[in-house]
C-alpha positions in Angstrom: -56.1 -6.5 -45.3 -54.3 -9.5 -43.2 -52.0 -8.6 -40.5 -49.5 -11.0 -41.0 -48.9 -9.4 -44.2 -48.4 -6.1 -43.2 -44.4 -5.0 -43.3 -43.1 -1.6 -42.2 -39.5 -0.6 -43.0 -37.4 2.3 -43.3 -37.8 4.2 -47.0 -35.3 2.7 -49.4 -35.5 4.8 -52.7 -34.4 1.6 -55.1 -37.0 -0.4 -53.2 -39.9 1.5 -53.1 -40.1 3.6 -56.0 -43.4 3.2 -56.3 -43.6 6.1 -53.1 -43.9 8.7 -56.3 -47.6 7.2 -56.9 -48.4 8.0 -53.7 -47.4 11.5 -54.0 -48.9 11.9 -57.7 -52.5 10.2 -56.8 -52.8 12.6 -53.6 -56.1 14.7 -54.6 -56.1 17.1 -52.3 -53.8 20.2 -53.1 -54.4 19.9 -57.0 -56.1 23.4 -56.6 -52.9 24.7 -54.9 -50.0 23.4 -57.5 -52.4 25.0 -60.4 -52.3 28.1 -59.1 -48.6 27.8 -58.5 -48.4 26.7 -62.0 -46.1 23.3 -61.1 -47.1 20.0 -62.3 -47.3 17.4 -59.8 -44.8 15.5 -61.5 -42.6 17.9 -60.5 -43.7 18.4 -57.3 -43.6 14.4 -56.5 -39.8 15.1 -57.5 -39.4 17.7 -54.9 -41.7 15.7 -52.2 -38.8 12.8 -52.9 -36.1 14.7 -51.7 -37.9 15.2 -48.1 -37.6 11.5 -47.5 -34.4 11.5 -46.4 -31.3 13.7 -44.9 -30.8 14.9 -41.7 -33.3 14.4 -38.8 -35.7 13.0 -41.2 -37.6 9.2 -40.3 -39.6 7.5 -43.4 -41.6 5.0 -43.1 -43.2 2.9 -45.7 -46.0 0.1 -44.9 -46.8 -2.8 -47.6 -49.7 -5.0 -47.9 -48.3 -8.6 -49.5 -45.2 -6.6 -51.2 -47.4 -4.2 -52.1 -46.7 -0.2 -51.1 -49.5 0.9 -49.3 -48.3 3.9 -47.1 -46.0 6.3 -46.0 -45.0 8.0 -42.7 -42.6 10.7 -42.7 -41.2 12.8 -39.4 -39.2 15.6 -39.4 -37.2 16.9 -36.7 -38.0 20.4 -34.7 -34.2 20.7 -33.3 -34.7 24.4 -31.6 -38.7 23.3 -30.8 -37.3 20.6 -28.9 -34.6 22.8 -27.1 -38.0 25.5 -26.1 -39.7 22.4 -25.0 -36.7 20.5 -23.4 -38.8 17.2 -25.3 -38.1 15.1 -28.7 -40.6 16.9 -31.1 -41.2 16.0 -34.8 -43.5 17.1 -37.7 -45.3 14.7 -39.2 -44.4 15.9 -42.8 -46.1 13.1 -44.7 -48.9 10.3 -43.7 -50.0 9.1 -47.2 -52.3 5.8 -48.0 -53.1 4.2 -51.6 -55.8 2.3 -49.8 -57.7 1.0 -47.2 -59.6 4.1 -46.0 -58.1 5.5 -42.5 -57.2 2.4 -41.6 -53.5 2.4 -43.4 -52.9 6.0 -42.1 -53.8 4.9 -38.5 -51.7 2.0 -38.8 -48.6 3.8 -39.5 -49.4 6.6 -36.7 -49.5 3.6 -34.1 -46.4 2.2 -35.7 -45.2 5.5 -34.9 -46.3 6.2 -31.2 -45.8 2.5 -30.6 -42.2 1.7 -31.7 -40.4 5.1 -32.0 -39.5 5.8 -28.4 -37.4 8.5 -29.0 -40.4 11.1 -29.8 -41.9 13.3 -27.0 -44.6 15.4 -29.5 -46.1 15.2 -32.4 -47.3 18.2 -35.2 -49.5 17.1 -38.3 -50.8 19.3 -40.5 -53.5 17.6 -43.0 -55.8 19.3 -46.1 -58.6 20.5 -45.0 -60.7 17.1 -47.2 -58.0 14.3 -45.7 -61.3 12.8 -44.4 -59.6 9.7 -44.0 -56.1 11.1 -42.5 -58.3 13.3 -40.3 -60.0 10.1 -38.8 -56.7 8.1 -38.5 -55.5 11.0 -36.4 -58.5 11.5 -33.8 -58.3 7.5 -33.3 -54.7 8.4 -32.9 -54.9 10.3 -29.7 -54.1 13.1 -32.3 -55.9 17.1 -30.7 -57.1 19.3 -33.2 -55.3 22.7 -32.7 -56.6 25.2 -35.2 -57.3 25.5 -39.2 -54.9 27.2 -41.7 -55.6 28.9 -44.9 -52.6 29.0 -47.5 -52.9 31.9 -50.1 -50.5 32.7 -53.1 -49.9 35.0 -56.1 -47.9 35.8 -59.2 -45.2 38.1 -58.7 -44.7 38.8 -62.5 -44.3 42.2 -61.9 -45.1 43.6 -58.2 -45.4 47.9 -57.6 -43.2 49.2 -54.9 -45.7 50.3 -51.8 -46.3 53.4 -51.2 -45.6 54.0 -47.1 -47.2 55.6 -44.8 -46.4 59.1 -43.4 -43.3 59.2 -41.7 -42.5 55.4 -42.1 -39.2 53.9 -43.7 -39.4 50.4 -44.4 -35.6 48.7 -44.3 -33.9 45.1 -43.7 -33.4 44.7 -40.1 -30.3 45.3 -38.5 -29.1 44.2 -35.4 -29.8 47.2 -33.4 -33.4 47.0 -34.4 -33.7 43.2 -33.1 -34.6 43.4 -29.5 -37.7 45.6 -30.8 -38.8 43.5 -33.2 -38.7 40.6 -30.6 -40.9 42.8 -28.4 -43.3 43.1 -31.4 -44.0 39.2 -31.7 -44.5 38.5 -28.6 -47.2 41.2 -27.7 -49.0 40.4 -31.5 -48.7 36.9 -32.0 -51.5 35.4 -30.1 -52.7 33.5 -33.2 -51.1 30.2 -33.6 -51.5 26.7 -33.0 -49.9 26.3 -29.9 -51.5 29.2 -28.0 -54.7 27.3 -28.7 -53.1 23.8 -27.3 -54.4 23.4 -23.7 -51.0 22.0 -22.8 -49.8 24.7 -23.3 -49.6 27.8 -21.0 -49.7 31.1 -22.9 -46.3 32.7 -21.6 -44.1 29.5 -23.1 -46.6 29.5 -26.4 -45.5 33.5 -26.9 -42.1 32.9 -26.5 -42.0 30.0 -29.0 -42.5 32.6 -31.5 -39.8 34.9 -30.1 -37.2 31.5 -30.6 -38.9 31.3 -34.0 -38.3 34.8 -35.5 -34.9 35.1 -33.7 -33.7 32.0 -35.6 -34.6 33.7 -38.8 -32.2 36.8 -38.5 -28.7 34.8 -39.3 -30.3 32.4 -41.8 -29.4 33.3 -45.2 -33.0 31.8 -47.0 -34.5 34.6 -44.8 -35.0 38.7 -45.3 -36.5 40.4 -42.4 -37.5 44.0 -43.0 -38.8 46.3 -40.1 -41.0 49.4 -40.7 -39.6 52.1 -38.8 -41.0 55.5 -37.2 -38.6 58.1 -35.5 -36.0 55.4 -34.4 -38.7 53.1 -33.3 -39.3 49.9 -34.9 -43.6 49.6 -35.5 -43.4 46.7 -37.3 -42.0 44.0 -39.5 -41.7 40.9 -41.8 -39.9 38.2 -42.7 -39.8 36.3 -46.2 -38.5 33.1 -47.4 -37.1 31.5 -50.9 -36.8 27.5 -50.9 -33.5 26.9 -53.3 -34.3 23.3 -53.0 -37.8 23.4 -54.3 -37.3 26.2 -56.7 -34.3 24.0 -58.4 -36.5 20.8 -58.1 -39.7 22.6 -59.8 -37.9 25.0 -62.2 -39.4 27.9 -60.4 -38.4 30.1 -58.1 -41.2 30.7 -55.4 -41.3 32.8 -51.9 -43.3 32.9 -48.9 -44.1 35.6 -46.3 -44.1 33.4 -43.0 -44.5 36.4 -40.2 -45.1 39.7 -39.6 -45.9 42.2 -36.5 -46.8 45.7 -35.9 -47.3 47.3 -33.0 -51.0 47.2 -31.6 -51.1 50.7 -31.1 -49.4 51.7 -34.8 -52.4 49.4 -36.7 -54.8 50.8 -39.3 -52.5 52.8 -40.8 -52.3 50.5 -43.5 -48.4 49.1 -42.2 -49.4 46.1 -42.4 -50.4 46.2 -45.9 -47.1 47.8 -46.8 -44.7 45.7 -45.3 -46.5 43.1 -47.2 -46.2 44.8 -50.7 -42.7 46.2 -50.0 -41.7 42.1 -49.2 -43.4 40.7 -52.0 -41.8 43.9 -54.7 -38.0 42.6 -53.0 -39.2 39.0 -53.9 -40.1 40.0 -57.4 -36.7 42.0 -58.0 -34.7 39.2 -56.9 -36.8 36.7 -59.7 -39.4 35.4 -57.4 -42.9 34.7 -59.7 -44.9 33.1 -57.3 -45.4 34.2 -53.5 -47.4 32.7 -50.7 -48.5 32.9 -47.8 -50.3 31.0 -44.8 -52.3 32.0 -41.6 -54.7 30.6 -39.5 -58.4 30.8 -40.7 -59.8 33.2 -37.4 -57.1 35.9 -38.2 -59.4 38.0 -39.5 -56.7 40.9 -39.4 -53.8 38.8 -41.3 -56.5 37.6 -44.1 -57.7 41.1 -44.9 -54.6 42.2 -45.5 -53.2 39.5 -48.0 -56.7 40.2 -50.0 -55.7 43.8 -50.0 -52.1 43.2 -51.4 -53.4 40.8 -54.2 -53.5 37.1 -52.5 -55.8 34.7 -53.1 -56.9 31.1 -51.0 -55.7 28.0 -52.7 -55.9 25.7 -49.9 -56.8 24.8 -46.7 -55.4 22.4 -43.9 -56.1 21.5 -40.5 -53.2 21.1 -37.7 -53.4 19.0 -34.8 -51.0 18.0 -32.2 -50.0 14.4 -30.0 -48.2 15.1 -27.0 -46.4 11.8 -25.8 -44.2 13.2 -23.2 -45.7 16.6 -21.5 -43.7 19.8 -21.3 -43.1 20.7 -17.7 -44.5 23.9 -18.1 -48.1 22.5 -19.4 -50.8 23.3 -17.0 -51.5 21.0 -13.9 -53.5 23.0 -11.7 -57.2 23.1 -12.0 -57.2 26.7 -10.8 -55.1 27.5 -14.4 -57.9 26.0 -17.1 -61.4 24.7 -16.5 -61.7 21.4 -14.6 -63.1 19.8 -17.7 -60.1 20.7 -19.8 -57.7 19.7 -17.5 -59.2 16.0 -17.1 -59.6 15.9 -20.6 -55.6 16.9 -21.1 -54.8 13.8 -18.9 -56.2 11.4 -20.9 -52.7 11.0 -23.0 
């Protein structure tokens, strides 16, 4: 591959047209859309509407005229308000060739000429050999490894609850305990195992996160509660976007949280079946779900309410700009970590 023939420009849907081969030839989640039961002809439909629209950068990199690659950010708007820095997801970093060398072109493209981001999250299947290379020469930190699980929903039984437990949608009263919840039980998530990060700021990331889920109308956040105390809850999602694109409509249950002192007494379990029979009533056929691979608690209960793994990925994290409240001090983390976080 010359350099002088390389060309990266903005994604132009009449121009490159040929981006749907990219998303069609990608290997790696064919395990996942079987399970789902969507062909990835439709699923290279839906991946084309995440090219463009608000807060969204594509990339596309050709060899000769050729299309070759793809980079897509998208904007974290109330991330970047936590952190007070310009973060972005790096929702697609696709190659038709040329081993990791495409992929790592298009991240240095990308750290290089787009001064406007502070951070950068990438999330990769678990055999992205290649992508997973691109990003260690990249600068890029591994941060932790997520398994993605899914069922049917054909039919789902309503839970049966726990002794003097009601399970309910959330209402506002019952907010300010269910923040209380996340922050003492979510201790398992990407950023808590960034050593940028301090664990205090990486806790109350997940505070902003469920608290932006309570007036957005794609989510349903149900608490478990016990004599007016809230033990526990859990939020589930429906993509209108993707289920109109794929001619399914799918869910997700993306967080839930009971109290360390209310566990096995099965709530867990029945916050997840009460979710997933709602989903089901409301025409959901296909649920999933996604953790990270050492939360030993979270996996055994989607095995118990029927899910099963379909894929894995790994996450890892580029910080550009530092957040003020990283560590500094050698006294916070090992002296070794600390030199090895001012690398850049």
């Amino acid at each position: 591959m010359s350099l002088s023939r390389l060309v990266f420009a903005p994604f132009d849907p009449p121009r490159d047209q040929e981006i749907r081969l990219l998303f069609k030839d990608y290997p790696h989640k064919d395990y996942q859309l079987k399970s789902m039961g969507v062909s990835k002809e439709s699923m290279a439909d839906y991946l084309e509407t995440t090219l463009q629209g608000e807060g969204i950068q594509s990339i596309c990199l050709r060899d000769n005229g050729k299309l070759v690659g793809l980079i897509a950010l998208q904007a974290l708007p109330w991330m970047s308000e936590h952190f007070g820095l310009r973060m972005y997801a790096v929702s697609h970093l696709l190659a038709g060739m040329g081993g990791p060398l495409v992929r790592a072109r298009l991240l240095r493209y990308i750290l290089e000429e787009l001064h406007e981001v502070d951070f950068l999250d990438c999330r990769i299947a678990v055999d992205d050999v290649y992508a997973a290379q691109a990003l260690e020469a990249a600068g890029f930190r591994y941060v932790g490894t997520e398994v993605y699980l899914g069922q049917a929903l054909e039919s789902h039984p309503c839970a049966k609850l726990p002794t003097d437990i009601e399970i309910r949608r959330c209402e506002r009263a019952d907010r300010r305990q269910v923040l209380e919840i996340v922050e003492d039980t979510h201790v398992h998530n990407r950023f808590a195992y960034d050593p940028i990060i301090q664990e205090g700021l990486a806790r109350s990331l997940y505070r902003r996160l469920v608290e932006s889920c309570f007036d957005q109308p794609q989510f349903t956040v149900l608490v478990a509660r016990s004599r007016g105390t809230v033990e526990g809850f859990i939020i589930s999602k429906t993509n209108k976007t993707f289920c109109q694109v794929v001619g399914k409509k799918t869910g997700s249950l993306d967080l839930i949280g009971v109290r360390p002192a209310t566990r096995n007494r099965g709530l867990g379990a029945a916050l997840n079946k009460v979710a997933l029979h709602m989903l089901a009533a409301d025409g959901v056929v296909y649920a999933a779900v996604r953790t990270l691979a050492n939360n030993y608690p979270a996996l055994r209960v989607t095995f118990k309410t029927g899910f099963a793994i379909t894929s894995t990925s790994l996450h890892f994290h580029r910080w550009i700009q530092r957040p003020k409240t990283a560590y500094h001090a050698e006294s916070s983390i090992p002296g070794s970590i600390v030199k090895f976080a001012q690398m850049g």
